[in-house]
N, C-alpha and C positions, 0 to 999 in steps of 0.2 A: 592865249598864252599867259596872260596876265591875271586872268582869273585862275589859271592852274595854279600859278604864284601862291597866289595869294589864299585858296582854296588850303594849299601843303603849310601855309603859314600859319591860318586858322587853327587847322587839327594838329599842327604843332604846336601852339600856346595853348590848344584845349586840354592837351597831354599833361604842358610841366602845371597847370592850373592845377587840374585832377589828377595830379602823380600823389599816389599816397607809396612809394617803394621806393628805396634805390637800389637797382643792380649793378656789384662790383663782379665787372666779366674776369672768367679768368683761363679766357682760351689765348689764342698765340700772338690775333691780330689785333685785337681791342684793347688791352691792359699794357698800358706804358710800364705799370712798378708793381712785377707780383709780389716781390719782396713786401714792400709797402703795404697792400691789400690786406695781410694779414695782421698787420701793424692796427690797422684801421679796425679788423675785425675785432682784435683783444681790447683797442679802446674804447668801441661802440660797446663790450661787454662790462667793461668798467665802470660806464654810463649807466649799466640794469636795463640795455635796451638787447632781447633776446634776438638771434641773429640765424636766419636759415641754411645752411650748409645744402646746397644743388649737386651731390655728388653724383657726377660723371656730366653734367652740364654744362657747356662752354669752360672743362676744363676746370670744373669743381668753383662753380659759380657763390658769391654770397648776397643774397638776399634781407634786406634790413626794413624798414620802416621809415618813410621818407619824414625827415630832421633837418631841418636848413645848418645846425650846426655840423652833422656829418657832412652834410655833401662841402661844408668847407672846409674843413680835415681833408677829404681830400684831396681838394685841391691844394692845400699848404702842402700836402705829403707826394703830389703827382701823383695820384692814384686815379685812374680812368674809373667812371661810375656811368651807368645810365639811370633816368625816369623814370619810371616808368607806372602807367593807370594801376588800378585795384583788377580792372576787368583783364589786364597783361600777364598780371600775374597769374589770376585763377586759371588762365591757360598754361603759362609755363605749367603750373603745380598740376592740373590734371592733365598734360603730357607725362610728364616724371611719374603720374599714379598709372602709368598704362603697364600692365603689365609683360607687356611686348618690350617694354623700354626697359635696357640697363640704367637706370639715372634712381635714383632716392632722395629725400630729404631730411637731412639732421638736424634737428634745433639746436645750435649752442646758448648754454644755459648759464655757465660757471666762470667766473674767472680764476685759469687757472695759477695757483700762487707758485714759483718754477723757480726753483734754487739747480746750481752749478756747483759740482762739487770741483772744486781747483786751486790751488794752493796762490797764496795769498803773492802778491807782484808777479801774477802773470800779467801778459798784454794781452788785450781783447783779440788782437787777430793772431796768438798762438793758438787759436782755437775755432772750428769754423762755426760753433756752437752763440759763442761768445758774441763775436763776430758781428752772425745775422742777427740776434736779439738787439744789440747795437743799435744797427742799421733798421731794422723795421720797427724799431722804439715800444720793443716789448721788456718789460723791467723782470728784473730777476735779481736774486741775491747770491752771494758769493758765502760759500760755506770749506769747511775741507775737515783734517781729521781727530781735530778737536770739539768740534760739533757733531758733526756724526756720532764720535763715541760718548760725546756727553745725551746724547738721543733727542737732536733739534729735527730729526727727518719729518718724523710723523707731522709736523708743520706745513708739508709742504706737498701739493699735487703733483710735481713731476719734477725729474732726477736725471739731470745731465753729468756724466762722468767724464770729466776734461783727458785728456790723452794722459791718462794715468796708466804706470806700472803696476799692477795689483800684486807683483808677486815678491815685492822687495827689491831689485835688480836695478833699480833707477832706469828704467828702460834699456837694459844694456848697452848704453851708451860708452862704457867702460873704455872699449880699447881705442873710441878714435875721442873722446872727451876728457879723460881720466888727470889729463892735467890741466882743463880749462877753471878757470875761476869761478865760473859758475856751476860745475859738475861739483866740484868740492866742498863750493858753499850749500848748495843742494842736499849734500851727501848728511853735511855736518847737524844742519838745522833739522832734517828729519828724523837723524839718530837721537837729537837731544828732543825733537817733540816725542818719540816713541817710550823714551825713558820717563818724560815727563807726565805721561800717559799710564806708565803703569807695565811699559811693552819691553822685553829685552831683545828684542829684535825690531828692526826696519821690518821683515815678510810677517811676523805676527803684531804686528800694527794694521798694515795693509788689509792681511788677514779679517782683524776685529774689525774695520772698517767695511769689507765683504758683505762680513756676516747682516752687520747692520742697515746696510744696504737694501741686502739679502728679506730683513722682516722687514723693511718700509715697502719693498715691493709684495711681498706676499701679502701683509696688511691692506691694501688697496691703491698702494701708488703706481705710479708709470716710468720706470728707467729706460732714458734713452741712453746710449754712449756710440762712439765711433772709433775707429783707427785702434791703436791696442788696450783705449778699456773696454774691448768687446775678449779680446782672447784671454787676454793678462787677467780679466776680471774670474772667468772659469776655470784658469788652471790655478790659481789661487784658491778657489773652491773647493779644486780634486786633489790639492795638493795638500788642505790643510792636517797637521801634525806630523811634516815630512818636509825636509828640510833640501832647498834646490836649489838653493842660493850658493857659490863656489866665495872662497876666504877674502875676494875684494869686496864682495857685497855684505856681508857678517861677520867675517873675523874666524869662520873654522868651513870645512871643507862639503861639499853639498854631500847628502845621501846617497850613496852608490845605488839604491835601490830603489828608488826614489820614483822609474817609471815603474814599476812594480806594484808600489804601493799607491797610482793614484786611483781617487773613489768616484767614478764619471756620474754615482745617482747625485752625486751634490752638485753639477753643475745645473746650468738654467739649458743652455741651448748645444755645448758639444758633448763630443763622447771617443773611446776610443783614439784621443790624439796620442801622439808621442814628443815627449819634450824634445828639444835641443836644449843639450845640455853643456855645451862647448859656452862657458864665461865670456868669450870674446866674440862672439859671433851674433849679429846684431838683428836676431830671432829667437822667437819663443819655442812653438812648437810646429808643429805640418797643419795648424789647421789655417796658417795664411798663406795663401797663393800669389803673395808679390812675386817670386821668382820665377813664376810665369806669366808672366805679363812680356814676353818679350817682338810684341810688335808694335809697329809705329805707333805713335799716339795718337796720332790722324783716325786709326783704328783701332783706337780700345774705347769701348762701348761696354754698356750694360743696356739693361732690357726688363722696363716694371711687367709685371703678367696683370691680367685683366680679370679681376675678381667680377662673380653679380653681388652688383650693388643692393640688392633688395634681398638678399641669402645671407652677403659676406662682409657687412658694412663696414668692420672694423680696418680690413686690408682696401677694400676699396676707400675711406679715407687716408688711410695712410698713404696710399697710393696717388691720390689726386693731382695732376699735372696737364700741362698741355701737352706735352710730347711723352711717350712710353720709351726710347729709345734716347739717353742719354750717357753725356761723353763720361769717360773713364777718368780718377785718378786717384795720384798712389799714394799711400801712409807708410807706416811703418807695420800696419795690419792692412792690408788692401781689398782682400775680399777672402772667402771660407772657402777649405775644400770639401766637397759634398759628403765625402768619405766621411768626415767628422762632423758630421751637425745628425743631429737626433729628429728621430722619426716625427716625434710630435712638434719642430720645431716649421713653423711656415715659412716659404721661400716666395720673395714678394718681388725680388730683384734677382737679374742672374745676367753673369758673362756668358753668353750661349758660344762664344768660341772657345774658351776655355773651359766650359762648364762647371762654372765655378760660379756659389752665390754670392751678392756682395747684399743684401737688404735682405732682415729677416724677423721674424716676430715670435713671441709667444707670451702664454700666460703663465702665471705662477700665484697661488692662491687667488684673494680675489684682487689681484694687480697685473699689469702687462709691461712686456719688454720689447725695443727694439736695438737690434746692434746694426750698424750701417758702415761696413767698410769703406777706410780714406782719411785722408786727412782734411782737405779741402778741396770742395767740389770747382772751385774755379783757378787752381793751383796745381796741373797735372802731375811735378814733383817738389814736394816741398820740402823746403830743407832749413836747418838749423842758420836762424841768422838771416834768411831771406825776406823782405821786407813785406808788407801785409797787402793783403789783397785790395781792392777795393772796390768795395760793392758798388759803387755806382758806376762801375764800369759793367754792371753784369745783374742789373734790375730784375732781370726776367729767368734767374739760374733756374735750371728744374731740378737740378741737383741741389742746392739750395732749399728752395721748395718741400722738398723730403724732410726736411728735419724740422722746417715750419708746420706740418702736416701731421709732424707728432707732438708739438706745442702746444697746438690748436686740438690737442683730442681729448685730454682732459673736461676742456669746454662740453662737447657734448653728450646731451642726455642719450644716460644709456638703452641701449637697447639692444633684448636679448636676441643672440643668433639664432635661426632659423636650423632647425632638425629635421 
């Protein structure tokens, strides 16, 4: 028994001797902080130390090159890593090259440079965005709609849209805020940056903001947004030189015509919605399915689909998690109804009780988009004034995960889909 001992003790100091890798697992039972993990990966890319992306492996595994200063990163950060030989790897990696096997490998190459578009004294946890970049100590800059339109985008590799209105409306917040201090001051500061912009309107501010938006992503960038700058961002699209805004939000009365005149080729991902047009009513239009949501929370669920990873690598990154079946929750945009999302728009997330997507993708020249309905994935209803989350009560979100997954896509070298 003692030579077994001691035999396992051997080829275990032979291993960390000869560890030329670290692997950070990122299945269910191994990874204390997936949160973290990703934190780790943007730093090691910081570094100029090029990083392996194991998509669909233990849960979208990362693979590095074994650094005595990484592996103490992560431990300062709780981030579970293993050792692992040169000879460990060549196996993982010709497992992953089997073509039997759903799994691939991405090299992340780039760090990517991630501005937030959000208006200046927000709080980091009004936003889940915000939040996680925080918490897994990935740095990003704070921009909003004086930079945009002055054209600081092209600066930057990837485009978070904070729970923005796009359509002028201040998020229809009107009838239950309309006398809060902060609605007004809100109201006030916007009107005067829109003038001072050049804008006679709060919706053609927004608008111009759209648009510019609009070319940093066709030019080659990546917008991510969730909750209502995913709708608000389109009907602001379809609606532009039509006026929806009612006399609290501009000072004269919306277009009577207004669903008539909207143009769905200018959206990115719906089509055929219909506005709500009721001022007071604290909706855009039918393409968000919160008012169906109405079962217990216990049971609202989504559900990622399972892309091949060696066909479809784009969605299978985005997609990477430990669990495909994750808990539901609500925004003020909750998730799409199928009705309204466009043929060429990909469905990566879906309520299969309500049949309704809530995660979705697409491309737009040579840039890409994600909208991911919710407000905050570990916040089931979040509301005005509710105190913030806190991620270290919730290390391991998979819903969380999602938004890190489009962070980290920037990073990798691309590579053309498969025909």
């Amino acid at each position: 028994m003692k030579k077994v001992v001691l035999f396992i003790l051997f080829v275990s100091f032979s291993i960390l001797i000869n560890a030329s890798y670290i692997l950070i697992p990122m299945d269910e039972s191994k990874q204390k902080n997936h949160l973290k993990a990703y934190g780790i990966a943007y730093w090691v890319l910081q570094n100029e130390i090029e990083i392996e992306w194991l998509l669909n492996y233990r849960g979208g595994s990362f693979l590095i090159p074994q650094h005595k200063e990484i592996e103490e990163e992560c431990v300062i950060r709780g981030v579970s890593y293993e050792l692992i030989a040169d000879v460990q790897a060549t196996q993982i990696k010709q497992k992953i090259a089997d073509p039997e096997v759903n799994q691939e490998i991405v090299k992340l190459q780039k760090v990517p440079k991630i501005a937030v578009y959000t208006p200046k004294g927000k709080q980091p946890w009004d936003d889940a965005v915000t939040m996680v970049l925080a918490y897994a100590e990935i740095p990003y800059d704070e921009l909003y709609d004086t930079e945009v339109i002055q054209g600081k985008l092209p600066e930057y590799d990837w485009l978070h849209l904070h729970h923005e209105d796009f359509t002028g409306q201040y998020g229809k917040f009107y009838r239950s805020y309309k006398n809060a201090a902060w609605y007004q001051k809100r109201q006030r500061e916007t009107e005067a940056r829109a003038k001072a912009l050049g804008f006679e309107k709060v919706s053609q501010l927004k608008l111009g903001v759209a648009k510019k938006i609009q070319e940093f992503t066709v030019g080659g960038g990546f917008l991510f947004t969730m909750c209502s700058g995913t709708d608000s961002y389109d009907i602001a699209l379809a609606a532009q030189g039509t006026d929806i805004c009612d006399h609290m939000y501009d000072g004269d009365p919306q277009d009577p015509s207004a669903q008539k005149k909207l143009d769905y080729s200018q959206t990115l991902a719906f089509k055929d919605f219909k506005l709500v047009t009721n001022p007071l009513e604290y909706e855009f239009s039918d393409i968000d399915a919160t008012k169906d949501h109405r079962v217990p929370e216990e049971q609202d669920k989504f559900t990622l689909f399972e892309f091949s990873a060696k066909w479809d690598v784009v969605p299978t990154i985005l997609c990477q998690n430990h669990t495909n079946v994750i808990d539901g929750f609500m925004g003020q945009t909750t998730d799409f109804r199928k009705h309204t999302i466009k043929s060429n728009v990909l469905i990566m997330g879906e309520n299969k009780a309500l049949g309704t997507a809530r995660y979705i993708h697409g491309e737009l020249g040579k840039g890409q988009w994600t909208f991911y309905g919710g407000h905050d994935p570990e916040d089931y209803r979040h509301f005005v004034n509710d105190p913030p989350t806190d991620l270290n009560l919730h290390p391991n979100s998979p819903g969380y995960r999602l938004i890190l997954n489009n962070i980290l896509f920037p990073a990798a070298k691309k590579k053309k889909q498969k025909t």
